[in-house]
N, C-alpha and C positions, 0 to 999 in steps of 0.2 A: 342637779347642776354639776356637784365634785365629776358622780360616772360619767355625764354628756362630755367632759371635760377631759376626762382620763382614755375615755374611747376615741376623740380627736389626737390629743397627745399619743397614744400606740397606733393612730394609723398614719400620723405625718413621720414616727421614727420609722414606722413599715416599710412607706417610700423614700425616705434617708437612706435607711440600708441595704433596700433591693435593688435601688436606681444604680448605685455602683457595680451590683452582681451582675447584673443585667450587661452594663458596657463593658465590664473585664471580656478577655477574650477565653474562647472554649481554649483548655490543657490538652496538648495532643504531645503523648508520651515519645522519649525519643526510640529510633529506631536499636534492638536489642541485636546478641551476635545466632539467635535461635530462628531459624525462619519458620517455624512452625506459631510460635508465639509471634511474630511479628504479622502474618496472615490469620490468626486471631485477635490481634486487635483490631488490624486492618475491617475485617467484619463487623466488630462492634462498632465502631465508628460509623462505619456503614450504615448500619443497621439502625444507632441515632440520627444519621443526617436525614435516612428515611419516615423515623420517627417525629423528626423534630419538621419535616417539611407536610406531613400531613395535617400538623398544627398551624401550619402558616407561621413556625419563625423561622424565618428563612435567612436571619442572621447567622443563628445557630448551624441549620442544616447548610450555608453554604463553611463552615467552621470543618464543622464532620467532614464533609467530602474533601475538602481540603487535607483533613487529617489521613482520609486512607490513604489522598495519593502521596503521604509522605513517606508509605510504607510499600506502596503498590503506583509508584510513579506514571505505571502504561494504562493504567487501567479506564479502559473506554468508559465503561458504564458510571465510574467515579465522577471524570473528567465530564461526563454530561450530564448526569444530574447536578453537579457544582455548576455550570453553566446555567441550567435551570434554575438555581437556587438565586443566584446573580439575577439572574432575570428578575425572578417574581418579586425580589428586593427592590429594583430598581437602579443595580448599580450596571447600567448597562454597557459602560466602559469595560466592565471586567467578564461582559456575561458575552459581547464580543469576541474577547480577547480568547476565551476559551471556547467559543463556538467554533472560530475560527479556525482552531489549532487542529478540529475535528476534520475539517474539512479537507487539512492537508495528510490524511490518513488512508490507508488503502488497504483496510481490510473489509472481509464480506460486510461485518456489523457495522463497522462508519459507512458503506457505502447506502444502509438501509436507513440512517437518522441524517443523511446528506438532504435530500429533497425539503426535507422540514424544515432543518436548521438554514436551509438557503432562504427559505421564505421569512423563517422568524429575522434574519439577520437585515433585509429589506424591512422589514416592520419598524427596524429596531435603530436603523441606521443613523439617524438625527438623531435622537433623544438623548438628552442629559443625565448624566447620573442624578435619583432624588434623593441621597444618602450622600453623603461624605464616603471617600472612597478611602478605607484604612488600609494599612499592611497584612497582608495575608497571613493566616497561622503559620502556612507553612511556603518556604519560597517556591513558586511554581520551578521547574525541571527548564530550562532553557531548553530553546528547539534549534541551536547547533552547539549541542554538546560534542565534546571530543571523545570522549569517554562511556562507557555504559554506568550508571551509577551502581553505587557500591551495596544498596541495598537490595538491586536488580540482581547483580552478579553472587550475591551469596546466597539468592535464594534458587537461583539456578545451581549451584554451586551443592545444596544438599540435597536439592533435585535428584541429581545424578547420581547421587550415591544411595537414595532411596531405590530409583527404576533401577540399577545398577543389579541392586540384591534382590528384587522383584524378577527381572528377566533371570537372573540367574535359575530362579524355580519355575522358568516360563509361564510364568501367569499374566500372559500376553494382556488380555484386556482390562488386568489392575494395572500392570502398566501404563501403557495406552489412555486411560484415565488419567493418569499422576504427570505424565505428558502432555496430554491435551489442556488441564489445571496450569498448568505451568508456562504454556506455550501463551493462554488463554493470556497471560498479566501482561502480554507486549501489545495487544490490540489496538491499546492508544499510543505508539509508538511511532515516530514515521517513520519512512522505508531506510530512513539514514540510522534513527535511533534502534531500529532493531536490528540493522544491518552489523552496530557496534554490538550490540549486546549479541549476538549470535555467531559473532566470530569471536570471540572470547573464548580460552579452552572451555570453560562448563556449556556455554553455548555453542560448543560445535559438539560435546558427547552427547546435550541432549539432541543432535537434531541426529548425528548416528545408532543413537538409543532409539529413537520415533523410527527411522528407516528399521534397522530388527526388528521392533514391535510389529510395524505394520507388512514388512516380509512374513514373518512365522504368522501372522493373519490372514495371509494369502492375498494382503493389500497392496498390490505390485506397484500402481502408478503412483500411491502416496510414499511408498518406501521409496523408489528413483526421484522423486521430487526432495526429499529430506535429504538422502545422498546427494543431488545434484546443490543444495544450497550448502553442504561442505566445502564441495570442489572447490567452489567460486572463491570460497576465502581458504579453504583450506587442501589441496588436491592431496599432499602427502599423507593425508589419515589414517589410521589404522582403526579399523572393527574394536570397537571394545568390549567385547566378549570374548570368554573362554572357547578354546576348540569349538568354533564355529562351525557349521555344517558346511559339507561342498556343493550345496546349493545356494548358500547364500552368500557364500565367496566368490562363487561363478558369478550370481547378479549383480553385487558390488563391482568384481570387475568388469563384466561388460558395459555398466552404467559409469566408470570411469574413462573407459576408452570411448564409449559413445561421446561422455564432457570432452576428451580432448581432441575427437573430431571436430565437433561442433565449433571448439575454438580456433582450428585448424582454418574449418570454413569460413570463421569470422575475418581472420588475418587477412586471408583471399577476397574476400568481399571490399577489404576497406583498402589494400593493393588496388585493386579495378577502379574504386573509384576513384584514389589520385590518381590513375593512370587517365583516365577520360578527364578529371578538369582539368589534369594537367596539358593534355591535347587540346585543351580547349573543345570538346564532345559534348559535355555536360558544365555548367557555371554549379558554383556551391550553391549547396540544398537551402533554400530559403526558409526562416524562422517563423514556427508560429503554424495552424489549421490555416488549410486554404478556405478561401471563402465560398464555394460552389463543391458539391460533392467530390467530382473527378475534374482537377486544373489540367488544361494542356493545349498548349500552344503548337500547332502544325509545323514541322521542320520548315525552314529558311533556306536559301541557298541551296536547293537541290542541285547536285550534279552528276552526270554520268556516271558511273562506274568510281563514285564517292561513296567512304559510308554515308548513313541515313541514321540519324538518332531520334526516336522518340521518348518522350519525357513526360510521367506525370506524376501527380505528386494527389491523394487522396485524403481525403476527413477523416480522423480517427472515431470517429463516430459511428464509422460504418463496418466498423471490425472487416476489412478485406483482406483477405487471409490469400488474396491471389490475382491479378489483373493481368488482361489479356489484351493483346492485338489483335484482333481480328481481318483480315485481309484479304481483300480480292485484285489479284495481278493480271489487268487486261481482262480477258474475258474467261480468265480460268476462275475454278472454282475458291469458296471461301476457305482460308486454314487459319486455325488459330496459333499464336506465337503467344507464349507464357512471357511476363515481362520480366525484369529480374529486381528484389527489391535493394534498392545502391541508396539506404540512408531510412531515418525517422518516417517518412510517410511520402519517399519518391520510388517510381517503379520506372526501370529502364529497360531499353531494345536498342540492340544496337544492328542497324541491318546493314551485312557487309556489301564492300562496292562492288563484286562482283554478281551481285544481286541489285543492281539498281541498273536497270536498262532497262524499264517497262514505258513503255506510252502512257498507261494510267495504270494509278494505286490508289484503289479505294478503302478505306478504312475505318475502323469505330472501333473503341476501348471498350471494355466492359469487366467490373467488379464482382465477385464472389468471397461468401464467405466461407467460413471452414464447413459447411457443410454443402456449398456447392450451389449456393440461393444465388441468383446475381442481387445485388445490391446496389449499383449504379450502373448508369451508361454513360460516354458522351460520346453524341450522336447516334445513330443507330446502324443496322441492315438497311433499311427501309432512305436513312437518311444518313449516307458515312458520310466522311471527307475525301476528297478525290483530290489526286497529287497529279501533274504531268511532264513530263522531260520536255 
C-alpha cells in the first residue's frame, strides 16, 4: 500500500516538474563577435532542430530552426525546415508566413522547393492554427530591412580576410570553397536583402575576391558576373590583390568598359522611349503579364508617308530573347525586322514615313528565344495581317 502509494506520489511530482520544462522555451545563445563560433552553433542548432523533428516535437525543432536563423538570418535550408516544423505543429499562421517569405526568393535552391511550397500553401490556406500561436525564440529578420544585419556583415567581414590570405598563396579552389560557404548564407535573402548586404565594403571584396578566384580557374563567365554585380553598386573598385597579373587587369578592365557601355545603352533606350510617348508613338507600357502569349494590336490611322508603329508587349513566361516583324511589302519577298525591346516586356518598330506607300502590308510577329526556338506567333505566313493605304 505505503510503495503503490509512493510510486503514484514520484510520478504526479514527474509531471509537476516536466510539464513546466516542456513549455519553457528552447535557450538560443546570443550572437558572439567570432564568426567561426557563431557558424558553430548555428550547426548544432541545426543539427537539433533535425534531431528533435525526427521525433516529431516539432515544438522544439521549430525552436532550433529559429535559433540558427538568429545566427545565419539568409539561410534557405533553416528558413524551410522552420516552415516545415510550423507546419507539422499546426501553427499554420506562421508555417505561411515563412513559406511565403520563400517564395519571394530568387535563387536556383528557392526556385526548386517553389512548386511544393505553392501546393502545400493551397492545402494550407484556411486552416487555423491548433496550437496557441507564441513569440518566436528569435525575432524573424523583417523583409524590408534598411540595412544588412550586423551578424550578416561580420561574418562576411572575416570572410574576407580568410580568402584574402588563402588567394594570396593561390589555393584558388580553397578559396573558391570558403566563398561559395559564404556566398551560400544569403540564399534566403531577397534580391533587396542581398542586394544591401553585398554592397557593403566586405560584400563587395567578397564578390571581387570570387571574380579572382574564378579568373585564376579559368572561370571567365563567373568571374565577369561577380565583377559586373561590383560595378552596379560599386564601379570605382579597386582589385584587392597584390601585384595582380596583366591578364587579369586587362579582363577587369574590359568587363568595366563593357558595364559602362551597357549603361550607355540603357540611357539611350529609356531617351527613345520618352521620346516616342512623348510623340504620342507609343502610350506608357501597361502593368502586369499580358494575357495571350504575343499582345498586339494592328496600327490605327495609317497614313501615307506617316510613320507606322508596331507595338507588342510578350509573357515572361516564354523567355523571348528577340521578336521579329516579319513582312511582305506588296508582292515583294518576306524580310524580317528585329523589333527593339522599349520597356519590361514591350518590343517596338518603328517604320519610317518614307517607307509607308505600299498598297498592301502584310505581316505576322514571331518570338524566339536565346537559342533561336521560336516560341510564339501571332498570326502566321500562312495567315498574317494585311494593312492597305
Amino acid at each position: 500500500m505505503h510503495l503503490s502509494r509512493f510510486i503514484l506520489t514520484c510520478m504526479i511530482l514527474s509531471v509537476a516538474f516536466s510539464a513546466p520544462a516542456r513549455a519553457e522555451k528552447m535557450h538560443c545563445p546570443n550572437v558572439t563577435d567570432n564568426d567561426e563560433k557563431n557558424t558553430e552553433i548555428a550547426r548544432k542548432y541545426f543539427q537539433m532542430g533535425g534531431m528533435y523533428h525526427d521525433k516529431q516535437d516539432f515544438t522544439k525543432a521549430a525552436e532550433s530552426f529559429e535559433c540558427v536563423l538568429k545566427f545565419i538570418p539568409y539561410s534557405l535550408t533553416a528558413r524551410y525546415k522552420l516552415a516545415r516544423a510550423y507546419d507539422a505543429q499546426g501553427v499554420f499562421s506562421l508555417a505561411r508566413e515563412n513559406y511565403e517569405m520563400i517564395l519571394l526568393l530568387d535563387s536556383a535552391e528557392a526556385g526548386t522547393l517553389k512548386p511544393e511550397i505553392r501546393k502545400r500553401l493551397v492545402e494550407i490556406k484556411d486552416l487555423k492554427d491548433r496550437v496557441p500561436v507564441t513569440a518566436p525564440v528569435v525575432e524573424p529578420v523583417p523583409a524590408d530591412e534598411k540595412t544588412c544585419p550586423p551578424v550578416v556583415q561580420k561574418g562576411q567581414q572575416d570572410a574576407v580576410v580568410k580568402i584574402a590570405k588563402i588567394i594570396e598563396v593561390k589555393d584558388w579552389a580553397r578559396a573558391r570553397t570558403l566563398l561559395d560557404e559564404t556566398l551560400k548564407k544569403l540564399d534566403g535573402a531577397t534580391p533587396e536583402q542581398r542586394r544591401l548586404c553585398l554592397s557593403t565594403d566586405a560584400g563587395v571584396q567578397l564578390l571581387l575576391l570570387a571574380g579572382v578566384a574564378h579568373f585564376s580557374m579559368g572561370n571567365v563567365h563567373d568571374a565577369r558576373e561577380a565583377f559586373l554585380a561590383v560595378f552596379r553598386v560599386r564601379p570605382d573598385a579597386n582589385l584587392p590583390v597584390k601585384n595582380p597579373d596583366t591578364k587579369l587587369l586587362s579582363f577587369y578592365q574590359e568587363t568595366l568598359n563593357a558595364y559602362f557601355a551597357t549603361i550607355a545603352r540603357e540611357k539611350e533606350r529609356q531617351l527613345r522611349i520618352r521620346e516616342l510617348e512623348e510623340k504620342g508613338l507609343i502610350a506608357i507600357e501597361a502593368e502586369g503579364d499580358p494575357a495571350v502569349p504575343v499582345e498586339h494590336a494592328p496600327p490605327a490611322n495609317i497614313a501615307r508617308e506617316k510613320p507606322m508603329v508596331f507595338v507588342c508587349r510578350v509573357q515572361d513566361r516564354l523567355g523571348a530573347a528577340k521578336v521579329s516583324l516579319v513582312v511582305r511589302v506588296d508582292n515583294g519577298p518576306a524580310q524580317e525586322m528585329p523589333m527593339e525591346k522599349l520597356g519590361k516586356r514591350r518590343w517596338v518598330t518603328v517604320v519610317p514615313g518614307t517607307a509607308v506607300t505600299f498598297a498592301k502590308y502584310a505581316y505576322y510577329l514571331v518570338a524566339t528565344d536565346a537559342a533561336g526556338s521560336e516560341v510564339a506567333l501571332w498570326k502566321s505566313a500562312q495567315t498574317p495581317q494585311e494593312l492597305t493605304l
